[in-house]
C-alpha positions in Angstrom: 4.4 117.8 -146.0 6.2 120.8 -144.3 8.3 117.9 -142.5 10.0 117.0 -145.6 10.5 120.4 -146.7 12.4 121.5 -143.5 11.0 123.2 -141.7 11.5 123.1 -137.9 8.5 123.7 -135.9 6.9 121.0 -138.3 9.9 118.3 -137.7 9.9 118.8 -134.4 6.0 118.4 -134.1 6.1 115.0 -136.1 9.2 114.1 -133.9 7.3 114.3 -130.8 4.1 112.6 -132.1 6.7 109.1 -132.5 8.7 109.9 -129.4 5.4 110.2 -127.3 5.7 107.2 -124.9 1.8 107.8 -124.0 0.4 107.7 -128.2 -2.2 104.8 -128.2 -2.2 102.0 -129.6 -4.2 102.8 -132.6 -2.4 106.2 -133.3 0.8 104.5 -133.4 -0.5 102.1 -136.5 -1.7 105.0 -137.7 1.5 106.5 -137.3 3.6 103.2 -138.3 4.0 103.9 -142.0 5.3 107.3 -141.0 7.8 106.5 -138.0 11.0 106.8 -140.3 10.0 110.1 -141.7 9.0 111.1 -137.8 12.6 110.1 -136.4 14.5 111.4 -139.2 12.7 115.0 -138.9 13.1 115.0 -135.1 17.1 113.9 -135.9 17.0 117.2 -138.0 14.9 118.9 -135.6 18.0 118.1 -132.8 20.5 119.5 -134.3 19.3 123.1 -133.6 20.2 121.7 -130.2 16.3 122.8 -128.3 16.2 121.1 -125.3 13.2 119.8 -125.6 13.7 118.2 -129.1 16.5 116.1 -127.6 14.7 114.9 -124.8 12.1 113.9 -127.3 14.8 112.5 -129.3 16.2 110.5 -126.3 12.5 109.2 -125.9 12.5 107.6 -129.3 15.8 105.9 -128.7 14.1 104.8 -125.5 11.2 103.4 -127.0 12.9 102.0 -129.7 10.2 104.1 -132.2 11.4 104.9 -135.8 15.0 104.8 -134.2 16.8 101.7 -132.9 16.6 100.9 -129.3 19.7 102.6 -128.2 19.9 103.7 -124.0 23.4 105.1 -124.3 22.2 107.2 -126.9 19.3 108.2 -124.9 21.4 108.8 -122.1 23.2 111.6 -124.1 20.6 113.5 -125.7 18.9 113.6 -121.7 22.2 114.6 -120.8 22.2 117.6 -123.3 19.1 118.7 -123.0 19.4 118.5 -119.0 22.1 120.4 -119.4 19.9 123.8 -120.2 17.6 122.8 -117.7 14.7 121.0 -119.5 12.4 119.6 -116.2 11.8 116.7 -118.1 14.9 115.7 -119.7 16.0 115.8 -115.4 13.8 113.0 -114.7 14.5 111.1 -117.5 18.3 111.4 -116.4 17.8 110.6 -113.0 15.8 107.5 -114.7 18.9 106.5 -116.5 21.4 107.1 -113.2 18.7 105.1 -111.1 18.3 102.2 -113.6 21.9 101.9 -115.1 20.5 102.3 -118.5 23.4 103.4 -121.1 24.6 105.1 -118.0 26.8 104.2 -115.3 24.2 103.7 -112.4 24.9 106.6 -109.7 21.9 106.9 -107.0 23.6 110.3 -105.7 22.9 112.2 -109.0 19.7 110.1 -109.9 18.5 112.3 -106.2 20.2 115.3 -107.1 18.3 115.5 -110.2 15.0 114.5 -109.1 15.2 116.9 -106.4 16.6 119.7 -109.0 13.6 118.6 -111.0 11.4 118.7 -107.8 12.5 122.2 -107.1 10.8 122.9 -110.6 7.8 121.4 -109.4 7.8 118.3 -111.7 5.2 115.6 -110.8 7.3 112.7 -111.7 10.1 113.9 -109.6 8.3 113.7 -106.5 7.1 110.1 -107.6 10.5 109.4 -107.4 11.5 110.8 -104.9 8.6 109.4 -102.3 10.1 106.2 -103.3 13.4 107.4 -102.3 12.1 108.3 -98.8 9.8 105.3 -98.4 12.4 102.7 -99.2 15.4 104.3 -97.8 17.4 104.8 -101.1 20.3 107.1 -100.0 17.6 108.7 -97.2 16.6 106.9 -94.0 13.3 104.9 -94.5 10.1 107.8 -93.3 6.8 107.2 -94.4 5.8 110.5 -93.8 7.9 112.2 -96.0 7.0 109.7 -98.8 3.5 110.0 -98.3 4.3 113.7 -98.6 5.7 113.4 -101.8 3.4 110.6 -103.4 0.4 113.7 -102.5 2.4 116.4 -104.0 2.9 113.9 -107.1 -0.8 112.7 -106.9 -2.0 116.5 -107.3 0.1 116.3 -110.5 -1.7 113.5 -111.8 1.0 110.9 -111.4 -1.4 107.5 -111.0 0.9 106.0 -109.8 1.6 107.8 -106.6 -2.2 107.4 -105.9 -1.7 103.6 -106.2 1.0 103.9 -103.6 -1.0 105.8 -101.3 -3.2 103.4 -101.6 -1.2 101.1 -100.3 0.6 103.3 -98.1 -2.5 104.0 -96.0 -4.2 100.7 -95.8 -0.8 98.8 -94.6 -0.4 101.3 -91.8 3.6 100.4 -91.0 5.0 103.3 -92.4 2.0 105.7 -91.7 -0.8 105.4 -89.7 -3.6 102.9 -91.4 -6.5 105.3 -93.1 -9.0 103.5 -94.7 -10.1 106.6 -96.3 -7.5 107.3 -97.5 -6.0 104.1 -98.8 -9.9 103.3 -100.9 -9.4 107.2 -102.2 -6.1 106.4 -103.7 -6.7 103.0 -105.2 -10.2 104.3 -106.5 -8.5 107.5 -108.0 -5.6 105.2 -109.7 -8.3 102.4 -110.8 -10.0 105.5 -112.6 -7.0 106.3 -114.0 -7.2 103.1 -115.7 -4.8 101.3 -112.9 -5.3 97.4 -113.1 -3.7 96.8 -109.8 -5.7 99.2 -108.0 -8.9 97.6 -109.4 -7.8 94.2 -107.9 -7.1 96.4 -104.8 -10.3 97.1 -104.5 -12.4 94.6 -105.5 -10.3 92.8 -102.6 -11.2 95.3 -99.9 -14.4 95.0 -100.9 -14.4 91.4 -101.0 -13.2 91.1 -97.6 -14.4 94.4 -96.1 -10.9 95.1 -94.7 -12.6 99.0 -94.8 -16.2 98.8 -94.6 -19.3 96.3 -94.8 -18.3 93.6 -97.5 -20.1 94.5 -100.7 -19.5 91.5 -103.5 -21.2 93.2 -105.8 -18.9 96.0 -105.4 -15.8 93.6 -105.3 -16.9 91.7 -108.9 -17.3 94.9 -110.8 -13.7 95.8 -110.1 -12.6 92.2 -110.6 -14.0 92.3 -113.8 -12.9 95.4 -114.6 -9.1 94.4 -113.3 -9.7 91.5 -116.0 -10.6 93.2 -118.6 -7.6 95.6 -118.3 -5.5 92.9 -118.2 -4.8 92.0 -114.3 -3.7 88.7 -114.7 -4.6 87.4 -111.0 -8.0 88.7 -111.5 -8.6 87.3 -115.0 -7.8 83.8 -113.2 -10.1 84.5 -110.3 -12.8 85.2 -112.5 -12.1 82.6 -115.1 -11.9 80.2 -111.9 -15.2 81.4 -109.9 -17.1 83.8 -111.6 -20.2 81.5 -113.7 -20.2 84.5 -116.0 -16.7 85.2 -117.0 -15.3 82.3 -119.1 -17.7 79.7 -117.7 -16.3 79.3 -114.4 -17.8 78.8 -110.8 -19.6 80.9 -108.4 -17.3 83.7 -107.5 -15.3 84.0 -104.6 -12.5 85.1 -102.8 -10.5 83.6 -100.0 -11.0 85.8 -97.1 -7.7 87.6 -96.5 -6.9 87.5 -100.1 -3.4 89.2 -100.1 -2.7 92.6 -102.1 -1.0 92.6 -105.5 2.6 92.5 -105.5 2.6 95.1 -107.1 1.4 97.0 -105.1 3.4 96.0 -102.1 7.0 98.5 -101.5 9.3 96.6 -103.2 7.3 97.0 -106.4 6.8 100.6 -106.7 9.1 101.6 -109.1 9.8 104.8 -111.2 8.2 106.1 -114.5 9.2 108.1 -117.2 
């Protein structure tokens, strides 16, 4: 292939296809016997010193994909390529500062970098930096400004900020309670392919904490929360429902409680 003859544009193409956290699990097999060849064309790639190759490069390390699992590593090719201002390679620092991960952990430049990367408009970055406000990390704890920045990250596409708003709005003690609201943000993230927010709403549903109960409504999203892997749902069904792994008829306790993860102390960041 070009790859192995050296030329650039073509390592640094195969480098990203094995640094990409989001390739699927049948394009990484399919990408398996070639993962060596990948990382060693994006380690050539790096040395032209393109911002974005190294934050690809400090993905792989990350991920542990044709490279060893290496965080410091990481660290320093997000370090580099933040360095010339690459919006991603930001976030992925501020990651590192916030997590401690082949970094010393510092929370002031983990915000000064997701509000640099902010500035540039970066989706992720106002993820992070709702969480910031919502759980009064280095800010004082205001739901409104979190909520702000969950929507500005939700028009990105970040799921996960729609999960949170979810959440955000149907809990009501850090902004007022909006059922609307809450169902349009868990029904966005379940879309999304969000297990959580499946169980989210086959519980509101279930319950009618925002509406007329519907259990119809409430088992298709249990079942789909199973299938995708919700563990608390696959039990409920497995438990109640006579169609899904022979169980009983299918209820749920009225009041059944949210997912953890779901609940503040569990939102966390993303890469």
């Amino acid at each position: 292939s070009e790859a192995f003859g050296g030329d650039l544009e073509s390592q640094f193409e195969l480098g990203l296809l094995a640094a990409d956290p989001a390739l699927d699990e049948p394009g990484l097999r399919r990408l398996m016997r070639d993962l060596p060849v990948a990382a060693a064309s994006l380690l050539e790639a790096a040395e032209a010193g393109r911002p974005e190759v190294l934050n690809a490069l400090g993905l792989s390390y990350t991920g542990g994909r044709g490279l060893p699992m290496d965080a410091l590593e990481a660290g320093k090719c997000f370090a580099k390529a933040a360095e010339a201002g690459f919006v991603p390679a930001l976030v992925n620092l501020a990651l590192a500062y916030g997590s401690g991960a082949g970094i010393e952990p510092d929370y002031d430049k983990a915000l000064a970098l997701f509000e640099r990367a902010a500035g540039a408009g970066s989706p992720p970055a106002y993820y992070n930096l709702g969480i910031a406000w919502y759980n009064g990390i280095l800010k004082p704890e205001d739901g409104g400004k979190a909520a702000e920045y969950f929507e500005r990250a939700a028009e990105g596409g970040v799921r996960d900020a729609f999960a949170a708003l979810g959440y955000m709005y149907l809990d009501g003690s850090k902004v007022g309670r909006d059922c609307a609201k809450a169902v349009r943000g868990f029904t966005r993230a379940a879309e999304m392919g969000c297990p959580d927010s499946m169980l989210a709403l086959a519980t509101i549903l279930h319950n009618g904490d925002c509406g007329p109960q519907d259990p119809e409504g409430s088992l298709k999203w249990l079942r789909l929360a199973a299938d995708a892997g919700q563990p608390a749902a696959a039990e409920l069904l497995a438990e109640s429902d006579p169609t899904y792994n022979g169980g009983r008829e299918f209820r749920l306790a009225p009041g059944m409680p949210y997912p953890f993860c779901l609940k503040p102390q569990s939102i966390r960041p993303i890469m």
